[in-house]
C-alpha positions in Angstrom: 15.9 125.8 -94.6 17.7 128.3 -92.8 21.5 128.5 -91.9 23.3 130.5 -89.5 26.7 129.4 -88.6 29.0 130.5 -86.2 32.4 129.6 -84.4 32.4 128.0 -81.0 28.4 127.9 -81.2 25.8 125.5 -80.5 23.1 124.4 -82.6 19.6 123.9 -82.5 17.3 122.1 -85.2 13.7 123.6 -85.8 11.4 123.3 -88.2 8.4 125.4 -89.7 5.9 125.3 -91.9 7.3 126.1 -95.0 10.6 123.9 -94.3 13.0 123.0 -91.9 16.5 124.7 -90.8 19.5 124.7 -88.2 20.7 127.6 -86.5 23.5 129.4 -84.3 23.2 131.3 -81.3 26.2 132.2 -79.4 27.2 135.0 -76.7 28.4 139.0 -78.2 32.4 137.8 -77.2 32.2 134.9 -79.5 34.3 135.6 -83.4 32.0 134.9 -86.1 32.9 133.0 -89.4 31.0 133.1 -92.7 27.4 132.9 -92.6 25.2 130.9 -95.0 21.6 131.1 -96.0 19.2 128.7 -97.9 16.3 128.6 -98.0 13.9 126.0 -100.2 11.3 127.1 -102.7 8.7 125.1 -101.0 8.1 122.8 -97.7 11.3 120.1 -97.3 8.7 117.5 -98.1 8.9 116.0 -101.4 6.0 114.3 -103.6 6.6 110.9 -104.8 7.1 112.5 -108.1 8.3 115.5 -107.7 10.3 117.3 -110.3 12.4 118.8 -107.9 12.5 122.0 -105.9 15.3 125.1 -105.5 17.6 125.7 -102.6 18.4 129.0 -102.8 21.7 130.2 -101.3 22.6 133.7 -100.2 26.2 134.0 -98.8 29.7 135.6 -100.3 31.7 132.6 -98.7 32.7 129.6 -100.3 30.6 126.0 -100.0 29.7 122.7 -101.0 26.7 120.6 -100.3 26.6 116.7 -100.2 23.7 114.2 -99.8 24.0 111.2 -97.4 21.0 108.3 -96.9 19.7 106.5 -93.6 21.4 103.1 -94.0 19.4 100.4 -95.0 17.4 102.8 -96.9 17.8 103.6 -100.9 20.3 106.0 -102.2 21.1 108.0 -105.0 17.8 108.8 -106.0 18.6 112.6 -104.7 20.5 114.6 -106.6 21.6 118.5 -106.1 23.7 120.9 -109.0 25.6 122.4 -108.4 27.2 120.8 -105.5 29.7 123.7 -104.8 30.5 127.2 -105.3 31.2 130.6 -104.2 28.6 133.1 -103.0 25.1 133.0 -104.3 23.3 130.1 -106.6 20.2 128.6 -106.8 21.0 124.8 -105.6 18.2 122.5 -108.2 17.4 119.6 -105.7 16.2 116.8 -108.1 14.4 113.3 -107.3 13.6 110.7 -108.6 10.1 108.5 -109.1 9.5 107.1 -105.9 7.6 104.5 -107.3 7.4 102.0 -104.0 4.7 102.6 -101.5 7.3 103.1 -98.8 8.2 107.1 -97.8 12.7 107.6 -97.8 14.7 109.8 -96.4 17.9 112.0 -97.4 20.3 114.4 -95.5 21.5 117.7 -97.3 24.2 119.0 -95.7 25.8 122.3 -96.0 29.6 123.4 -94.9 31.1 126.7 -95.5 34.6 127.7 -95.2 36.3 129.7 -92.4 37.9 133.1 -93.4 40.8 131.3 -93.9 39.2 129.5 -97.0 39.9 126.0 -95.1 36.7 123.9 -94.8 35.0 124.2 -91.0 34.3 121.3 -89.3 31.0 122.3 -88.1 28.0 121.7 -90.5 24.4 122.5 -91.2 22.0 119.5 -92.4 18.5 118.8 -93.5 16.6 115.6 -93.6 14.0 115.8 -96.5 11.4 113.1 -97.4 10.0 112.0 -100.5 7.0 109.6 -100.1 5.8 106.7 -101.4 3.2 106.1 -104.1 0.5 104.3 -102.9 -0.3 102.6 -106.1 1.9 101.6 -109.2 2.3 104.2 -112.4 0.0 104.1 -114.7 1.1 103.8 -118.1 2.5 106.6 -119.8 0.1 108.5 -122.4 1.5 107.9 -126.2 3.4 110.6 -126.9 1.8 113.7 -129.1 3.7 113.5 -132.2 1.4 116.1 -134.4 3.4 119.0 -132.6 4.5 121.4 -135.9 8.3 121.5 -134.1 9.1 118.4 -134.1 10.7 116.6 -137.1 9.5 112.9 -137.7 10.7 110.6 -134.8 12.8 107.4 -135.7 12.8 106.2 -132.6 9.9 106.8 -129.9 11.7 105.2 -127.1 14.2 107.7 -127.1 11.5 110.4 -127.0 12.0 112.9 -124.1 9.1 115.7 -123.4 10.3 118.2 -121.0 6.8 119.2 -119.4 8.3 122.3 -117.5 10.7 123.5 -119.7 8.1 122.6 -122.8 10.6 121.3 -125.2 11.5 118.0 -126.9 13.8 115.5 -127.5 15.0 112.5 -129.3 18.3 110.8 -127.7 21.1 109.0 -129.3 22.3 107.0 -126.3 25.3 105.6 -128.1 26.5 108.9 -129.1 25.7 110.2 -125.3 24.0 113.2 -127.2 20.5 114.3 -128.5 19.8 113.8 -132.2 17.8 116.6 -132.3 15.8 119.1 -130.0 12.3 120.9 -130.9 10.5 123.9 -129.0 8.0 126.4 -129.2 9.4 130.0 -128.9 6.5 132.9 -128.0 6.0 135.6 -125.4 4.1 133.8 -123.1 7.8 131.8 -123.0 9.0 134.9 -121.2 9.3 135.6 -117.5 11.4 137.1 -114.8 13.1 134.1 -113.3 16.2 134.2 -114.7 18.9 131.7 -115.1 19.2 129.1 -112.9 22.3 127.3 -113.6 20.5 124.2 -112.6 22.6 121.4 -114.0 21.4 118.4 -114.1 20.7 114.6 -115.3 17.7 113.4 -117.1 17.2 110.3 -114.5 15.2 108.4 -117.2 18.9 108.0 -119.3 20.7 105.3 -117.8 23.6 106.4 -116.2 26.2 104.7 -119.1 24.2 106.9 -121.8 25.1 109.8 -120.3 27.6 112.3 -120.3 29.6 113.9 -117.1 30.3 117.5 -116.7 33.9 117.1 -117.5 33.3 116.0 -120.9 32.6 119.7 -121.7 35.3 121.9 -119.7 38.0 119.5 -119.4 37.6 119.1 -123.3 37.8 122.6 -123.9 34.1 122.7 -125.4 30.9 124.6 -123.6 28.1 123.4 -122.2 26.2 124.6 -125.3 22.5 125.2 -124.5 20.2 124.0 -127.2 16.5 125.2 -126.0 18.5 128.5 -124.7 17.9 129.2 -121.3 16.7 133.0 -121.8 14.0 131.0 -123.6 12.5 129.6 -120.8 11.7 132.5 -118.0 8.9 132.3 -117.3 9.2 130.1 -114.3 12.2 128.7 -112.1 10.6 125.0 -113.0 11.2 125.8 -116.7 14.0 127.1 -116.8 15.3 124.5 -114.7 15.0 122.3 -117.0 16.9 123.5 -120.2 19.9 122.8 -117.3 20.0 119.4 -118.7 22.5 117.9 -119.9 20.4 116.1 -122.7 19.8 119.7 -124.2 23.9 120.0 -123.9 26.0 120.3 -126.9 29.9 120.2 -126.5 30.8 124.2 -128.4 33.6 125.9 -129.3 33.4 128.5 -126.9 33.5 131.3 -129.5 31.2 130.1 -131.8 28.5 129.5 -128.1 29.5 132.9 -126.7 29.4 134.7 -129.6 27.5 134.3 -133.1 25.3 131.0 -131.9 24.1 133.4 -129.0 23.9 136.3 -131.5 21.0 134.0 -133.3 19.6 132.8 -129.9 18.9 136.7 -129.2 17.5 137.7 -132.7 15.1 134.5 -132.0 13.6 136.3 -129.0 13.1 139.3 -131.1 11.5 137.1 -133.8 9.1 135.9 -131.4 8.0 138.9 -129.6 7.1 140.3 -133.1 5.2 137.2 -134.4 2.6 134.5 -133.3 5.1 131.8 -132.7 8.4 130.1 -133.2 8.8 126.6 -134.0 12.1 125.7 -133.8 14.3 122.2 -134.2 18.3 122.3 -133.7 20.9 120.6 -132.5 24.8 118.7 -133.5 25.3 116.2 -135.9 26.1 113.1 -134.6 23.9 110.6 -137.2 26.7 110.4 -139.4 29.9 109.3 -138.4 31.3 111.5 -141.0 30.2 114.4 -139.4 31.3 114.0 -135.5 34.6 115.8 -135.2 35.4 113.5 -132.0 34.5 111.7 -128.6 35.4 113.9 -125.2 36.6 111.9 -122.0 35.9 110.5 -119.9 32.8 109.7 -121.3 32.9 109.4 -124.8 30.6 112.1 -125.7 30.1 112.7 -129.4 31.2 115.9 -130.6 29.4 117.3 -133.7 31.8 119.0 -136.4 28.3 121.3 -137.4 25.3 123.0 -135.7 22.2 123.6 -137.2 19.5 125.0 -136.3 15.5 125.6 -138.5 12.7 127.9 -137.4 9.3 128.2 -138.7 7.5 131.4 -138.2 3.8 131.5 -137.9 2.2 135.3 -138.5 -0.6 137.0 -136.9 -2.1 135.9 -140.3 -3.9 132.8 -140.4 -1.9 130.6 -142.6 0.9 132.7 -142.8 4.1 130.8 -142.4 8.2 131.3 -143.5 11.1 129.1 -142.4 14.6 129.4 -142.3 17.5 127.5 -141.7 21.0 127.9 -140.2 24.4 125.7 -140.5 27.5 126.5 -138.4 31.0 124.4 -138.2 31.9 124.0 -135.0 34.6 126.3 -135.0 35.7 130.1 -133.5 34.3 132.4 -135.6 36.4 135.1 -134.5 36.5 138.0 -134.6 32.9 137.6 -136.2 30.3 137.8 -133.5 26.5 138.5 -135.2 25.0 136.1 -137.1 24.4 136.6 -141.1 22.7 135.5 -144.2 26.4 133.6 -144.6 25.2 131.3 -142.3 21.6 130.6 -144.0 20.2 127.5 -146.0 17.3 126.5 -146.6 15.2 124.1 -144.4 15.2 121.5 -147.5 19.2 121.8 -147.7 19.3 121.5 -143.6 17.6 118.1 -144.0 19.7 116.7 -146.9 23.2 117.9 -144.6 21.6 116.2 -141.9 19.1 113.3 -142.8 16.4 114.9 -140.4 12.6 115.7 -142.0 11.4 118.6 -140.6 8.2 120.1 -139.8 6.5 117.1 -141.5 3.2 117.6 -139.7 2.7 120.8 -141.9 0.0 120.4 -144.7 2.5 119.4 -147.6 1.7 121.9 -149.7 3.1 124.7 -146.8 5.9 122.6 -146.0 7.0 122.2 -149.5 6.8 125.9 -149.3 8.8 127.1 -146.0 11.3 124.4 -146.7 12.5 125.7 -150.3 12.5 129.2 -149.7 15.6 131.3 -149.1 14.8 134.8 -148.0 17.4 135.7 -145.1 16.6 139.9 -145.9 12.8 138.5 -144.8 14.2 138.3 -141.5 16.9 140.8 -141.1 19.9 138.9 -142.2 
């Protein structure tokens, strides 16, 4: 989709191959206003299951975006983050299982303000379609539960797999917050996509399990990233997806900006220098006793600690360390790189937290990896 916009101009609606698009044409004595650009990552038709696709907007003016449905047709299952901004973003367009054998429709419309910074009247839209599925879902596939990142499951109906961004989950919906999330860390993780800022809802949460933006911000808390998103490169698709807000925590803004991300980056290093990272973390919100408080207007759970275990598999066959890591969710300051202060040992991790980690290890190893305390083994 392509937008041109311009004052006192008519428009004309076209569409090509690789997507759809309005434009402006108007004579050389005609004042311009700000120009927009965006431009989808594929055609503006959608798969029945699609995971979603990127609008990608080029402009230094401010705009917003809305979605609108035929009537008579379902809505809501179109969803678009950010919604608003200033100058360029990538715009994640998200859908969701159009499981009935019937095709529907959505309008994404685009406005831009004037120089003045008032909104103009004059729009651009798009009408994408998703279609139908001619036959009902099969079943899901049992989950793979063997995976050496992933701590044992209590509860497989809150199991979320992430099959772009290639991490895992397991959701408290109570507590509006993950229990825990696993990933594999290795070069081949590693791209140039960069970050999207694609935030978004998991659409298999119900909407009353889930959390709103403003339970981070207008809390005074981050949007903590727990699979980070310089993790996931690679591709737009995966990194996408560590947007969500199921791999949120709500930070202290030191301790996310500064010695959490000190860790995040040492992990990269880690994993360019070894086989692979297997890696678990999140907040505590399994014990009352440990949730500092609730944010609104959600009721969000906020963990008073973050921890976080690796497991580091060398070029060695059968060559495996672990460590672990234990933060209060607290500033920091004016401490800003991570240190063997921090450090515990997977086995103590579990016991602060009531997890059991890498359980799919051979007992023998995992009795191993979990008791050892060696932070100068990895630079700390």
């Amino acid at each position: 989709m392509k937008i041109e916009v311009k004052k006192y101009c008519r428009y004309i609606l076209f569409a090509a191959i690789f997507g759809s698009g309005l434009f402006a044409y108007c004579s050389s004595s005609e004042k311009s206003v700000p120009s927009i650009e965006a431009i989808f990552s594929a055609s503006s038709d959608f798969a029945w299951n699609s995971d979603g696709k990127f609008l990608t907007i080029t402009t230094t003016d401010k705009w917003e975006l809305g979605i609108a449905y035929p009537a008579g047709e379902p809505s809501g299952w179109c969803t678009a983050a950010p919604s608003n901004g200033t100058g360029d973003a990538n715009v994640w367009i998200a859908t969701d299982p159009n499981n009935s054998g019937a095709a529907r429709r959505a309008t994404i419309t685009v406005t831009i303000a004037t120089g003045k910074g008032t909104v103009n009247e004059k729009q651009a839209a798009l009408t994408i379609t998703q279609a139908g599925q001619a036959v009902p879902p099969p079943p899901d596939d049992p989950p793979d539960l063997t995976k050496k990142e992933l701590p044992k499951v209590e509860n497989v109906v809150w199991y979320l797999e992430y099959h772009q961004g290639k991490f895992a989950l397991e959701y408290a919906p109570a507590k509006k917050h993950s229990k825990w999330v696993a990933w594999e860390l290795h070069r081949g993780h590693f791209g140039s996509s960069g970050r999207t800022d694609a935030w978004q809802f998991d659409a298999r949460i119900p909407a009353e399990y889930r959390p709103r933006q403003q339970d981070f911000g207008s809390n005074g808390y981050d949007r903590g990233h727990i699979v980070p998103s310089a993790d996931r490169t690679l591709s737009y698709a995966m990194n996408a997806e560590t947007f969500m807000y199921s791999n949120m925590t709500p930070q202290n803004p030191n301790l996310n900006q500064q010695i959490w991300a000190d860790l995040e980056s040492k992990e990269r290093a880690w994993a360019n220098g070894n086989d692979t990272l297997y890696i678990c973390a999140g907040g505590t919100v399994l014990k009352e006793s440990d949730i500092e408080d609730y944010t609104s207007p959600s009721g969000m759970a906020v963990p008073k600690y973050n921890f976080k275990v690796i497991l580091r598999k060398g070029a060695a066959a059968g060559s495996y360390d672990a460590i672990g890591f234990w933060f209060e969710n607290r500033s920091y300051a004016p401490i800003t790189k991570v240190s063997g202060e921090q450090v515990k040992t997977v086995r103590q991790i579990e016991e602060l937290t009531g997890l059991d980690f890498f359980y799919n290890l051979p007992r023998e190893i995992q009795d191993k990896v979990e008791n050892e305390f060696n932070p100068s083994a990895w630079g700390l």
